[in-house]
C-alpha positions as a Markdown table, in Angstrom:
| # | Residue | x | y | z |
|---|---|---|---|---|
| 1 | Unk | 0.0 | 0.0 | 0.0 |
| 2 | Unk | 1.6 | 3.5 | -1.0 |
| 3 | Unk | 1.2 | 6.5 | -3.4 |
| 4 | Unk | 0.7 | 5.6 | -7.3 |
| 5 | Unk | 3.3 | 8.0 | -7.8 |
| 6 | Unk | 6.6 | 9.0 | -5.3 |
| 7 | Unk | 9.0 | 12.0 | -6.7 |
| 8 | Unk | 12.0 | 11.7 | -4.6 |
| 9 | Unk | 15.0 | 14.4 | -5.0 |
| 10 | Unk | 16.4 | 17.6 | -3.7 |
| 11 | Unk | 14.2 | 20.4 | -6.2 |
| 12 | Unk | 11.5 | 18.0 | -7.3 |
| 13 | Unk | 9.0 | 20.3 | -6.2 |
| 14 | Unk | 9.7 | 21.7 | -9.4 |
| 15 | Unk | 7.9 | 18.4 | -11.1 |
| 16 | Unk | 5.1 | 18.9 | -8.5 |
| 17 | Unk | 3.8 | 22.6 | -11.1 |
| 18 | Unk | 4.6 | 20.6 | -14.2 |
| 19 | Unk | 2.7 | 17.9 | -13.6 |
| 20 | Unk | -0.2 | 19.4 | -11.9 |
| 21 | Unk | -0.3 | 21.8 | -15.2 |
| 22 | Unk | -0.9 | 18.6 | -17.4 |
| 23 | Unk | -4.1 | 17.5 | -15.4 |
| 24 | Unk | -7.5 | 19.0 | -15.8 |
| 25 | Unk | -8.5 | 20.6 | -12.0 |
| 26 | Unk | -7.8 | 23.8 | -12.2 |
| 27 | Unk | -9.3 | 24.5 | -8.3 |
| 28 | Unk | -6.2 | 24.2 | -6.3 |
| 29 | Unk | -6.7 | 23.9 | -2.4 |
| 30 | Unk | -3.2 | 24.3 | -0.2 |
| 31 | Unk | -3.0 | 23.3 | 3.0 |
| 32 | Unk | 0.6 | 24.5 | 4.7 |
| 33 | Unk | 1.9 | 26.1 | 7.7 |
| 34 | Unk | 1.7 | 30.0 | 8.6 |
| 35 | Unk | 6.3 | 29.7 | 8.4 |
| 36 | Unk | 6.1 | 28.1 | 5.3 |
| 37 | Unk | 3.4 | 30.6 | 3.1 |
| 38 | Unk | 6.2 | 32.5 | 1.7 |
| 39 | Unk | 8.1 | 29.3 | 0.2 |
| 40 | Unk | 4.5 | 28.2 | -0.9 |
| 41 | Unk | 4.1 | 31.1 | -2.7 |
| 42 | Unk | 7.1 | 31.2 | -4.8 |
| 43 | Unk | 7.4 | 27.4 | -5.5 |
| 44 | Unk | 3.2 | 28.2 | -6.7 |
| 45 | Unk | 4.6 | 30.9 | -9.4 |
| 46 | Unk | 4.2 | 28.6 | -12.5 |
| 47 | Unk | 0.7 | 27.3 | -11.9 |
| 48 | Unk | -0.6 | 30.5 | -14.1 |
| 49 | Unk | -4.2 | 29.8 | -14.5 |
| 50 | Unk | -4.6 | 28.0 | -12.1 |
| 51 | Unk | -7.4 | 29.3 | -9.3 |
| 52 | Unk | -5.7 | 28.9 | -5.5 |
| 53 | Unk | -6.4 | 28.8 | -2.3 |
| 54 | Unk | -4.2 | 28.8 | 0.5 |
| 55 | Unk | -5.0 | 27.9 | 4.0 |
| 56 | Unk | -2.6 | 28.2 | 6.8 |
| 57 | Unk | -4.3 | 28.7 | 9.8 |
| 58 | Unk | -3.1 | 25.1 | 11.2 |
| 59 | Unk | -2.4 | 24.2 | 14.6 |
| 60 | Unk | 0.6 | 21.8 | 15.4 |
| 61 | Unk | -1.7 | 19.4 | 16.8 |
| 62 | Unk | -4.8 | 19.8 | 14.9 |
| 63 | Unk | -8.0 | 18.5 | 16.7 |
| 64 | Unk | -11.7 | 17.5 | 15.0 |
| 65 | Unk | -12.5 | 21.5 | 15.4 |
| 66 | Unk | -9.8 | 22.2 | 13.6 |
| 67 | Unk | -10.5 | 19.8 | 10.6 |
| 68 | Unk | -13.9 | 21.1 | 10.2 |
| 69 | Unk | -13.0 | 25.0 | 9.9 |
| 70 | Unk | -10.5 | 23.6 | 7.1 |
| 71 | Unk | -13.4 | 21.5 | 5.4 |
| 72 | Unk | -15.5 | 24.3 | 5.6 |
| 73 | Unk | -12.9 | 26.6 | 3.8 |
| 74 | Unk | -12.2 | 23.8 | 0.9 |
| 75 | Unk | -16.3 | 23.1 | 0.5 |
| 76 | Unk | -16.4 | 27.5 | -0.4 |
| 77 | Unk | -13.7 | 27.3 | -2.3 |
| 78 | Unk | -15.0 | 24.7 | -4.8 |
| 79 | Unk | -11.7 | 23.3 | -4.6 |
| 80 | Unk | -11.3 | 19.8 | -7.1 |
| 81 | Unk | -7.6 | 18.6 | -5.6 |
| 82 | Unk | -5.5 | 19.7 | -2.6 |
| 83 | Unk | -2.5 | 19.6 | -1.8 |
| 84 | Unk | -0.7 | 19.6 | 1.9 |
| 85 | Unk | 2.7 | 21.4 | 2.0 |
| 86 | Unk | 3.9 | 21.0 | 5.2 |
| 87 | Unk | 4.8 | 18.5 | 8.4 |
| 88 | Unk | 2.2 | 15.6 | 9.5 |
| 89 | Unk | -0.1 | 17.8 | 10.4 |
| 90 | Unk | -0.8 | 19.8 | 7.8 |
| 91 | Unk | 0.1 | 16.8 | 5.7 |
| 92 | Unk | -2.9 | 14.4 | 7.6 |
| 93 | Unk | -5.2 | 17.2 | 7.5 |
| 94 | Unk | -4.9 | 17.7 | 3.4 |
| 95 | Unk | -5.3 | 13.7 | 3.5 |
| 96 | Unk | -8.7 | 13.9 | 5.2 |
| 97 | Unk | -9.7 | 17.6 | 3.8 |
| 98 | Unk | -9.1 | 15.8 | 0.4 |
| 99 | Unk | -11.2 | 12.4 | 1.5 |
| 100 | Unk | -14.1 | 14.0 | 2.8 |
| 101 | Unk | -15.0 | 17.1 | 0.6 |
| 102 | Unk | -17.7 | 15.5 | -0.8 |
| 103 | Unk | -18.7 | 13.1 | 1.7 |
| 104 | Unk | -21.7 | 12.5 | 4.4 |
| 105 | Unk | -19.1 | 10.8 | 6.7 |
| 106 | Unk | -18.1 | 12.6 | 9.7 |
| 107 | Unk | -14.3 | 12.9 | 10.7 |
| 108 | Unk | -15.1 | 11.3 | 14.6 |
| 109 | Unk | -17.1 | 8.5 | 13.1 |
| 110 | Unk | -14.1 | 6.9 | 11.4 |
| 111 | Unk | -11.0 | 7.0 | 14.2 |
| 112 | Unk | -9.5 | 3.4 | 13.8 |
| 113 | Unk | -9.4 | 0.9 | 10.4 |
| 114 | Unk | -11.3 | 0.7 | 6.7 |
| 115 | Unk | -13.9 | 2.9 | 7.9 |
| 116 | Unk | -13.8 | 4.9 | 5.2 |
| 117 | Unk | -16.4 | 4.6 | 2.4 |
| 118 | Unk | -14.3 | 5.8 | -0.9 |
| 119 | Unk | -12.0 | 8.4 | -2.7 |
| 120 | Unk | -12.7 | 11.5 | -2.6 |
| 121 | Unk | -10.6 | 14.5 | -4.8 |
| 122 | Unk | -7.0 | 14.2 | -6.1 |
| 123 | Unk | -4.3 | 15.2 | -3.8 |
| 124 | Unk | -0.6 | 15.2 | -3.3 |
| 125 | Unk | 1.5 | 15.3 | -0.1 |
| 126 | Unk | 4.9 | 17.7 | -0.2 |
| 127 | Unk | 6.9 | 16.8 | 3.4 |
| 128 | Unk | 8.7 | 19.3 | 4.6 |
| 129 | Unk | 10.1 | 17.6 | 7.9 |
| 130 | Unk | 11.7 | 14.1 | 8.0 |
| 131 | Unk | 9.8 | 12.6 | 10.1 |
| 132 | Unk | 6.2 | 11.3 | 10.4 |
| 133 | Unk | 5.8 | 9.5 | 6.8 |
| 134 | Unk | 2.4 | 10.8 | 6.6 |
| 135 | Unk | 3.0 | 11.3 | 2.8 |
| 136 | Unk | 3.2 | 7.9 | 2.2 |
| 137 | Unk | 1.0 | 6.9 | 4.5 |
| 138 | Unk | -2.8 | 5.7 | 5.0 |
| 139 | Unk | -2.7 | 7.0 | 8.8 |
| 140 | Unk | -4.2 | 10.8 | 9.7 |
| 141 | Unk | -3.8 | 11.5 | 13.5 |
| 142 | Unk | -6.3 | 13.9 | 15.4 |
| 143 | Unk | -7.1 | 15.4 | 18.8 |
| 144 | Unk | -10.4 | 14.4 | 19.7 |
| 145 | Unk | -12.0 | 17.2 | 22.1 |
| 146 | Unk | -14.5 | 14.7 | 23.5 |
| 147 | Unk | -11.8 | 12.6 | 25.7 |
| 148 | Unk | -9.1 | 14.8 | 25.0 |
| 149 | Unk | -6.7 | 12.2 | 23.7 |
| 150 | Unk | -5.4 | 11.4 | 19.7 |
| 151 | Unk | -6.9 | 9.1 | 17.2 |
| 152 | Unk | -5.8 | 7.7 | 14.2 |
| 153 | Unk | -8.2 | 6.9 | 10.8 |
| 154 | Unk | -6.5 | 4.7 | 8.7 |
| 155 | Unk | -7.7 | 4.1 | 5.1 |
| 156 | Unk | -6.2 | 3.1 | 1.8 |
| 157 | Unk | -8.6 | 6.4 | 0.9 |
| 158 | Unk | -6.3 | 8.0 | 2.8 |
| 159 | Unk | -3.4 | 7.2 | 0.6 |
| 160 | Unk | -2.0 | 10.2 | -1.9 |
| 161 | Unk | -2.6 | 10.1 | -5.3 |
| 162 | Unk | 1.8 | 11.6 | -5.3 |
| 163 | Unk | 4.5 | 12.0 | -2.9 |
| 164 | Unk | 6.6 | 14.6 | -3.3 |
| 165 | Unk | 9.4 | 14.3 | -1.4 |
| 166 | Unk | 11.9 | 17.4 | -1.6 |
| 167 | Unk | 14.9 | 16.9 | 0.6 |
| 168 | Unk | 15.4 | 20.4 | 0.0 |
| 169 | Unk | 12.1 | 21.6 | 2.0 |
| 170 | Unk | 13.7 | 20.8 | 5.1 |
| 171 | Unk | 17.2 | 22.3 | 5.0 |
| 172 | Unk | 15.5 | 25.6 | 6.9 |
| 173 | Unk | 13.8 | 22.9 | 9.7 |
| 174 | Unk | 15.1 | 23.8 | 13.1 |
| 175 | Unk | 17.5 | 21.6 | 15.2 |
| 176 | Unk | 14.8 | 21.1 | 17.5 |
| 177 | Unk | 12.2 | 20.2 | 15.5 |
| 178 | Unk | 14.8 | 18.3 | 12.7 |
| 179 | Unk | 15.6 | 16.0 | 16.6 |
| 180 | Unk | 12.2 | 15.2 | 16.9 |
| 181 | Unk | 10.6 | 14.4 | 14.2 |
| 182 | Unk | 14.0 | 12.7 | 13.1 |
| 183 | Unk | 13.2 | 10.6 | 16.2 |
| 184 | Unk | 9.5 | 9.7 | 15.3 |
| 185 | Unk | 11.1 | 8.3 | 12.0 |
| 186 | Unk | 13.2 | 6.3 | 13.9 |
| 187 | Unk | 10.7 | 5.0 | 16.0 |
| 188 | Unk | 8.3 | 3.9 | 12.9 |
| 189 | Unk | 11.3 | 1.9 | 11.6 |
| 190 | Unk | 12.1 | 0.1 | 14.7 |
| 191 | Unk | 8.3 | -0.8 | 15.8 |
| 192 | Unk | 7.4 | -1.9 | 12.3 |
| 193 | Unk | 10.5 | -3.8 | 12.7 |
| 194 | Unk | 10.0 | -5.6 | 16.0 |
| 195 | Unk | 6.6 | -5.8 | 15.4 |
| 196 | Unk | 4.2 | -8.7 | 15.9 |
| 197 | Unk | 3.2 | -8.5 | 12.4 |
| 198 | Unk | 6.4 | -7.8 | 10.9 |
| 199 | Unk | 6.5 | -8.8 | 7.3 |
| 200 | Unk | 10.0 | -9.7 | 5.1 |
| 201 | Unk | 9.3 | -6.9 | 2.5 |
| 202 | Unk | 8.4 | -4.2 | 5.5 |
| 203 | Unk | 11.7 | -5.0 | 7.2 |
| 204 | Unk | 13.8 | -4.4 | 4.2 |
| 205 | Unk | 12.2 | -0.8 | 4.3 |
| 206 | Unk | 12.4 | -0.5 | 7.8 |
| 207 | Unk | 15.8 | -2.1 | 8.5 |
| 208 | Unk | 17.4 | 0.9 | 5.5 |
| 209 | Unk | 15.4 | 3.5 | 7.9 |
| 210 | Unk | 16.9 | 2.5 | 10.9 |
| 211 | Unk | 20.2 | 2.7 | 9.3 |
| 212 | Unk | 20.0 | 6.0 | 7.6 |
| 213 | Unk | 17.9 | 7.9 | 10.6 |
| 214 | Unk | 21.2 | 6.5 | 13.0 |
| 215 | Unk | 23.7 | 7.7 | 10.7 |
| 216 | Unk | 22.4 | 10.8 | 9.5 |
| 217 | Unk | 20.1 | 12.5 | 12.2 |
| 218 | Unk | 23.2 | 14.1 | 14.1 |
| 219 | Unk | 24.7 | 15.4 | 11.5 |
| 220 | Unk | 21.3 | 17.0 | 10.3 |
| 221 | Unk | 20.8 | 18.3 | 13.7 |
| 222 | Unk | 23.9 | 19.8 | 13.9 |
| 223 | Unk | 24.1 | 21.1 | 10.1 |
| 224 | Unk | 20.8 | 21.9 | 8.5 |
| 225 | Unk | 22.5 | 22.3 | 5.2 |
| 226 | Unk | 24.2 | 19.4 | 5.5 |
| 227 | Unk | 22.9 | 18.1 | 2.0 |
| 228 | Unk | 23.9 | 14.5 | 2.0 |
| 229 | Unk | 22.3 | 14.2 | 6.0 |
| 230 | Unk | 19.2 | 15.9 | 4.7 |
| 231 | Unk | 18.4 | 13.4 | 1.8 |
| 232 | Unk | 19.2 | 10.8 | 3.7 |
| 233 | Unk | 17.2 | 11.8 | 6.6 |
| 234 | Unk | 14.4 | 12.4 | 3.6 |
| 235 | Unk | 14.4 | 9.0 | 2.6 |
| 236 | Unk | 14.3 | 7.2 | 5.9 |
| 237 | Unk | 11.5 | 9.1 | 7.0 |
| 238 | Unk | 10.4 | 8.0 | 3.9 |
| 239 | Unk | 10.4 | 4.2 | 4.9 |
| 240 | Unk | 9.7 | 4.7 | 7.9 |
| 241 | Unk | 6.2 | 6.0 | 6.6 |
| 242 | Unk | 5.8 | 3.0 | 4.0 |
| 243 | Unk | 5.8 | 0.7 | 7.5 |
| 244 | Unk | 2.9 | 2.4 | 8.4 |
| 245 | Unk | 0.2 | 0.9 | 6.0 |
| 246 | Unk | 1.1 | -2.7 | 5.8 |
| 247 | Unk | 2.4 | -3.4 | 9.7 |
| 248 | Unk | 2.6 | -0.2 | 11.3 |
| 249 | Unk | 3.4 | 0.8 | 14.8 |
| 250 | Unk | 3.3 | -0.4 | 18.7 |
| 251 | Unk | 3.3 | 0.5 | 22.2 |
| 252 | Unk | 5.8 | 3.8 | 22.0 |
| 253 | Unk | 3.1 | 5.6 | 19.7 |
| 254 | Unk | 0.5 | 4.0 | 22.1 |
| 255 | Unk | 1.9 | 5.8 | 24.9 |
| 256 | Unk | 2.9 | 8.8 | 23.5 |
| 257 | Unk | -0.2 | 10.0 | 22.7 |
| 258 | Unk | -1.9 | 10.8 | 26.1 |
| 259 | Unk | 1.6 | 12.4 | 26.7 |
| 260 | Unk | -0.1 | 14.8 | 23.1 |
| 261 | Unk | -3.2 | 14.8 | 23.9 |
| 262 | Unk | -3.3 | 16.0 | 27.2 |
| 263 | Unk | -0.3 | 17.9 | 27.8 |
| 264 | Unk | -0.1 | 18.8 | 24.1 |
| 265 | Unk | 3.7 | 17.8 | 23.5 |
| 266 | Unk | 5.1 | 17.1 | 20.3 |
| 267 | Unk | 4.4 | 13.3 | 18.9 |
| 268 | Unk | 8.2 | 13.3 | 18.0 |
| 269 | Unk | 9.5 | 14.7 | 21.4 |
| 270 | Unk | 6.8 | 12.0 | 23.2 |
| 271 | Unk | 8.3 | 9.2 | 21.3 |
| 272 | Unk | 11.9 | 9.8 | 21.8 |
| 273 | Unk | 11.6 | 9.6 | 25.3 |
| 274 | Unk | 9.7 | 6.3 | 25.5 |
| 275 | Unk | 11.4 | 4.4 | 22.8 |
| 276 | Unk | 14.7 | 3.1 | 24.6 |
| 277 | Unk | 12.7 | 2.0 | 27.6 |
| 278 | Unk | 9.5 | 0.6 | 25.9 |
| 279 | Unk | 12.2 | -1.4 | 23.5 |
| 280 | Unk | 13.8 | -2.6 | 27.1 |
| 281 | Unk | 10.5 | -3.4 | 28.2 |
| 282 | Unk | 10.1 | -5.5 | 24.8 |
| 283 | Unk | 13.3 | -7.1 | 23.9 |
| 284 | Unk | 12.8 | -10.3 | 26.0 |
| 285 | Unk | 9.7 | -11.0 | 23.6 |
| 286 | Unk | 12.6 | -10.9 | 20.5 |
| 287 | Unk | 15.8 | -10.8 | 21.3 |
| 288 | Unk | 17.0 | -11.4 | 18.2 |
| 289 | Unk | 15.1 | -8.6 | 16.0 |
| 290 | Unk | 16.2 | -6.5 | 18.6 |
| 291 | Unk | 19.9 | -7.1 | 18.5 |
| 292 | Unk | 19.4 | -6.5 | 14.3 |
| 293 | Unk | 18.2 | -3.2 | 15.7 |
| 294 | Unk | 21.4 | -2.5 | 16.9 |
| 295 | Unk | 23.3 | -3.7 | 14.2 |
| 296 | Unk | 21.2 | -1.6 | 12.1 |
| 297 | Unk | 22.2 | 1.3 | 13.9 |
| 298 | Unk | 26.2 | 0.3 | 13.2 |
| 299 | Unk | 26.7 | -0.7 | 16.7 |
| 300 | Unk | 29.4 | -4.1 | 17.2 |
| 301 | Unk | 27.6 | -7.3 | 17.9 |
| 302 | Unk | 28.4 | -8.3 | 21.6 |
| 303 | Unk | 28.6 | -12.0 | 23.3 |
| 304 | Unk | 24.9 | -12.8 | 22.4 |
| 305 | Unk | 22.0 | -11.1 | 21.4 |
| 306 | Unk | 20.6 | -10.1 | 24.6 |
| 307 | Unk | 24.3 | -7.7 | 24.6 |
| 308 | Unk | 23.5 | -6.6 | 20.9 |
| 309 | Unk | 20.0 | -5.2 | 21.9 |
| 310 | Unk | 21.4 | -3.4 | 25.0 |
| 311 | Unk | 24.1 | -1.8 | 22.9 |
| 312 | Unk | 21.6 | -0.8 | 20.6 |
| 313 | Unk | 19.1 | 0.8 | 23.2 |
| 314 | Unk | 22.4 | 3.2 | 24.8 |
| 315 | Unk | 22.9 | 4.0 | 21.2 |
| 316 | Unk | 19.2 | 5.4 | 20.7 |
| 317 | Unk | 19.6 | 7.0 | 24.0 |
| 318 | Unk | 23.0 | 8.4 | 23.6 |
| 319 | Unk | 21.6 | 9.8 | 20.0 |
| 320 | Unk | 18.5 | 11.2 | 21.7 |
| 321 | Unk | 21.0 | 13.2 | 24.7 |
| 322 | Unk | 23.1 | 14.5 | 21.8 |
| 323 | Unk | 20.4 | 15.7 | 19.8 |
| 324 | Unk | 19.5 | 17.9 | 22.9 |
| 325 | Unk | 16.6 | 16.0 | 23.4 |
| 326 | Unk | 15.1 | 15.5 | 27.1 |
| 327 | Unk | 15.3 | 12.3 | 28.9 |
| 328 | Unk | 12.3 | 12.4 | 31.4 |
| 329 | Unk | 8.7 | 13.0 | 31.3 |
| 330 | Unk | 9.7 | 15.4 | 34.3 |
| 331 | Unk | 12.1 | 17.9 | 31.9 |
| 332 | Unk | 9.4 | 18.7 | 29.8 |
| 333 | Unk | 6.8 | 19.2 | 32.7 |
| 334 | Unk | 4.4 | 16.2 | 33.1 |
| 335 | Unk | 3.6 | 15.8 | 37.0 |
| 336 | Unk | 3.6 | 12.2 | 38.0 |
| 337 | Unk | 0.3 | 12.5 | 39.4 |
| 338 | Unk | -0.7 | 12.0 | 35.7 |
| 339 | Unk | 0.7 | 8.9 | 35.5 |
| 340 | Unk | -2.4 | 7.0 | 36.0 |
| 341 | Unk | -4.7 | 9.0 | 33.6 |
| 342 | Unk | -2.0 | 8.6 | 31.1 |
| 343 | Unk | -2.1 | 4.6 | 31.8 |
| 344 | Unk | -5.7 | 4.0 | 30.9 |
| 345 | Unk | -6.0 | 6.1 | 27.9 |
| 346 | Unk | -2.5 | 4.4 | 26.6 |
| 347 | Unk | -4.6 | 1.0 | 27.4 |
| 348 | Unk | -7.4 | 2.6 | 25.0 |
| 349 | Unk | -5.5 | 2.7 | 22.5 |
| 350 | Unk | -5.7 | -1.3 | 21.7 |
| 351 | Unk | -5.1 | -0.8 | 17.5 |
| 352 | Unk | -1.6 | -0.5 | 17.9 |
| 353 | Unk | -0.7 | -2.4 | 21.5 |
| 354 | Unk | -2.3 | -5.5 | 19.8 |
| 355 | Unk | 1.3 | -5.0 | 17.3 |
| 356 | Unk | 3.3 | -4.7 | 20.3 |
| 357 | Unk | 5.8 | -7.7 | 20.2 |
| 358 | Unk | 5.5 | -8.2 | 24.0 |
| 359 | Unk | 1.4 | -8.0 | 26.4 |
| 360 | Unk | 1.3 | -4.7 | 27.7 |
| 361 | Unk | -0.7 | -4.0 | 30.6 |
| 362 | Unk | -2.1 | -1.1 | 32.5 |
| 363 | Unk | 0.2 | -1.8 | 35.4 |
| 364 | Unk | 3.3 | -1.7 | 32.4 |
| 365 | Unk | 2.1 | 1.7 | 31.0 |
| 366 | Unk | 2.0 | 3.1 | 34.7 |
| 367 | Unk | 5.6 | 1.1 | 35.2 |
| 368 | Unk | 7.0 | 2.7 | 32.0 |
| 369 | Unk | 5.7 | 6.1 | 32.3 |
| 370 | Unk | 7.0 | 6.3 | 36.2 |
| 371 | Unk | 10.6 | 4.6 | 35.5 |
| 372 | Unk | 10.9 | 8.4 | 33.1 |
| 373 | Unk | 10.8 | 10.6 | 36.1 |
């Protein structure tokens, strides 16, 4: 499952105009972030004739509210394709904007799998972090105000008619946000990997994500014109997001989104700081695919495999501390009184902990979240 179409290259944004200029819509929504309007505009300049919309009024972590006020603006526009310019956000919200123009469906009838009835409009996804995937993805995550914690719709509908995928894009991305969302890339990679449902042909994608994330993501921290770090980092976001359809991911995305959805902090930050202790919590289940984690991340092969693993895990955290990333649920100012909220909405989220390669319970969410403080 993946786009019918995937441009990958530093400038291809220049192919996204040329072929949009040989189709027949000629009603052009854009979805993009407020930061990124005036890059928009001037990569837009060749689309002459073209009637365009641009919407960037999009919150980092966009919630069922903010999905409808971005319907609502596509519906008056009359827009026949869309196209989201931007990080997973603004890239699930094109995805859904795109799905449901012209449907009787409701956004908060369809959080969890193949509840979506068809196709709705053509639409492309332009990435401009490396990180979530979302481009070539069926997954769209959003805050639901009713409970207050995030839900995923996943549909082949969901899926882009074209990826681009523009290395380019994110050579102005912060070191902040470049750590974090490098991070969530990571994390797809590894929990498609370990994975209950793993699957030969996802593991060659995932095991080349793990590899370029661990060898690049420093130096694309560090360096955000570092060209060579930047494409690579590209592309491994890249497979981490083509994990997503066929196996996707477990119990660190599980956990991680209480962590979003009530404190609202970043999916990527949330996930780097429960990956190396959720893949302690996991390795007995698969030592093995653990220890190919490690290897994966160029780290030597020890006595046995339960040494591999645990080299593996100091690597991810080492990489996390060097990116300047917090280690604790503390540093970035979760009180531990939350623990046990956090623990039962984690436990709702049973559409990815059924892929998690070891039983987690609620008593191993509250164990997990309390060994981070």
């Amino acid at each position: 499952m993946q786009p019918q179409k995937i441009v990958f290259g530093t400038g291809c944004m220049q192919q996204f105009c040329k072929d949009y200029l040989a189709m027949r819509h000629r009603r052009l929504f854009i979805l993009t972030a407020p930061v990124l309007r005036a890059m928009v505009e001037e990569s837009i300049r060749p689309l002459e004739g073209i009637e365009i919309e641009i919407y960037d009024d999009i919150n980092a972590e966009p919630s069922l509210t903010d999905f409808y006020k971005v319907l609502q603006r596509a519906q008056a526009f009359d827009a026949d394709s869309v196209v989201g310019i931007g990080g997973g956000s603004v890239l699930d919200l094109a995805k859904l904007v795109a799905t449901l123009l012209h449907s009787e469906q409701r956004a908060e009838d369809l959080f969890g799998k193949g509840l979506v009835n068809g196709r709705g409009v053509w639409f492309a996804c332009v990435p401009t972090t490396a990180g979530t995937g979302s481009e070539v993805s069926p997954n769209a995550i959003l805050l639901d105000e009713r409970d207050n914690q995030k839900k995923g719709i996943v549909s082949e509908h969901l899926m882009a008619d074209v990826a681009y995928i523009d290395p380019q894009l994110t050579w102005t991305v912060p070191a902040k946000v470049t750590a974090e969302t490098g991070m969530d890339a990571l994390t797809h990679c590894i929990e498609a990997f370990t994975n209950k449902f793993a699957h030969p042909l996802v593991d060659m994608y995932a095991r080349m994500g793990i590899s370029l994330i661990a060898s690049h993501l420093l130096r694309a921290v560090k360096d955000g014109k570092d060209v060579e770090a930047r494409e690579a980092m590209a592309l491994g976001s890249m497979y981490g997001g083509l994990c997503l359809g066929p196996v996707n991911t477990a119990a660190v995305h599980a956990l991680s989104y209480p962590i979003g959805g009530e404190f609202h902090k970043s999916h990527g930050l949330s996930n780097a700081i429960l990956l190396p202790t959720v893949m302690r919590f996991n390795t007995p289940s698969n030592v093995k695919k653990y220890a190919e984690v490690a290897l994966a991340c160029g780290c030597k092969a020890g006595m046995t495999d339960e040494e591999t693993a645990e080299h593996g895990v100091r690597f991810i955290e080492q990489l996390s501390k060097d990116c300047g990333i917090p280690q604790t649920l503390s540093e970035i100012g979760i009180p531990q009184t939350a623990v046990d909220g956090m623990a039962k909405a984690a436990m709702d989220c049973q559409r990815l902990l059924q892929n998690n390669p070891r039983e987690v319970t609620e008593q191993d969410c509250r164990n997990i979240y309390n060994s981070l403080y």
